[in-house]
matplotlib code that plots the C-alpha trace (Angstrom):
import matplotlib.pyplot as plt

x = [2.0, 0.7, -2.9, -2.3, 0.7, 0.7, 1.8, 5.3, 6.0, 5.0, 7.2, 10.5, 9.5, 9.7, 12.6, 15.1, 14.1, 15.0, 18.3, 19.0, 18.0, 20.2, 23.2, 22.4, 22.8, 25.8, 27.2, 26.3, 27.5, 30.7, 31.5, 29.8, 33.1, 32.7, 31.2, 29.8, 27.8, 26.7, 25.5, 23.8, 22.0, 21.0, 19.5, 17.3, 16.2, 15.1, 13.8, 11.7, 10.6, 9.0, 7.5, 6.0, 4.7, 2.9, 3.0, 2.6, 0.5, 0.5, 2.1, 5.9, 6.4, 8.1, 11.3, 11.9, 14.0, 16.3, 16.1, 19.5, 20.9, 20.0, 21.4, 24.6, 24.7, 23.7, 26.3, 29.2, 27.5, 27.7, 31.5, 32.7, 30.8, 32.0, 35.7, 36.3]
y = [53.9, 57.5, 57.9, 61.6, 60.7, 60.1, 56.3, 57.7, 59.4, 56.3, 54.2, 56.7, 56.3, 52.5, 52.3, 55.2, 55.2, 51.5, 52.4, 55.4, 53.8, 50.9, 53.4, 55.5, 52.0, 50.8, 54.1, 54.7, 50.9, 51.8, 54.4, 54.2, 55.0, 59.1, 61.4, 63.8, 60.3, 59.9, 63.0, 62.7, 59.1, 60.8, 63.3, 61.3, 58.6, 61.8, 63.6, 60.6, 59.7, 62.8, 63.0, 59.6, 60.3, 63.4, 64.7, 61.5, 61.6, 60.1, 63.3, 62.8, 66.7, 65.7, 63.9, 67.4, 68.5, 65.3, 63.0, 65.7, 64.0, 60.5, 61.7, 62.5, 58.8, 57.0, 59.0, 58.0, 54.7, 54.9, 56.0, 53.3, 50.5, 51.3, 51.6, 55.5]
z = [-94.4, -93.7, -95.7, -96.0, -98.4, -102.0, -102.8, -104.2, -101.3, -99.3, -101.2, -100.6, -96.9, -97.2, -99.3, -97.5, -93.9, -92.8, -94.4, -92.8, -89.4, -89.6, -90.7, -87.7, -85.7, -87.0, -86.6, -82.9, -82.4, -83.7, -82.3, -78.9, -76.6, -78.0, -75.8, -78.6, -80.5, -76.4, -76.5, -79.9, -78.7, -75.5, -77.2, -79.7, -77.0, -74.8, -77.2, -78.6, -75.3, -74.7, -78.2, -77.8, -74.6, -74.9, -78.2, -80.9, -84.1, -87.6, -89.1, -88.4, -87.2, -84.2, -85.9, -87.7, -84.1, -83.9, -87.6, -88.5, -85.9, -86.8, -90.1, -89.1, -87.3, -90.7, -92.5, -89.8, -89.9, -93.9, -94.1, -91.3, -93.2, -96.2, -94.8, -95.5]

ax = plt.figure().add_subplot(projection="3d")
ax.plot(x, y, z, "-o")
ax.set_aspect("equal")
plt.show()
């Protein structure tokens, strides 16, 4: 929970983020033998890295470079699950 944040927003966070990671999962799972979702997942983890390491606060600034990406995982991951 971020303290800045009003109590709705706090609740979307809870309610749409553990779904859009666990999309983003299954989708890089399932596809793991492309290059381009490689690339994508190498991108995140090395972006995040670097985030976390030098750059982390409570604000959530950082995932504006790479959560598109994580999006486009959780959608992939959306459509396999849902056989489409």
């Amino acid at each position: 929970m971020r303290p800045f944040y009003s109590m709705r927003h706090n609740v979307a966070i809870l309610l749409s983020l553990p779904v859009i990671y666990i999309f983003a999962l299954y989708g890089f799972y399932q596809l793991r033998s492309d290059s381009l979702v490689l690339l994508i997942g190498s991108v995140i983890l090395y972006h995040t890295a670097i985030i976390a390491a030098f750059f982390a606060d409570w604000d959530g600034r950082f995932l504006l470079h790479f959560f598109p990406l994580i999006g486009l995982l959780s959608a992939a991951g959306a459509a396999l699950f849902m056989g489409n």
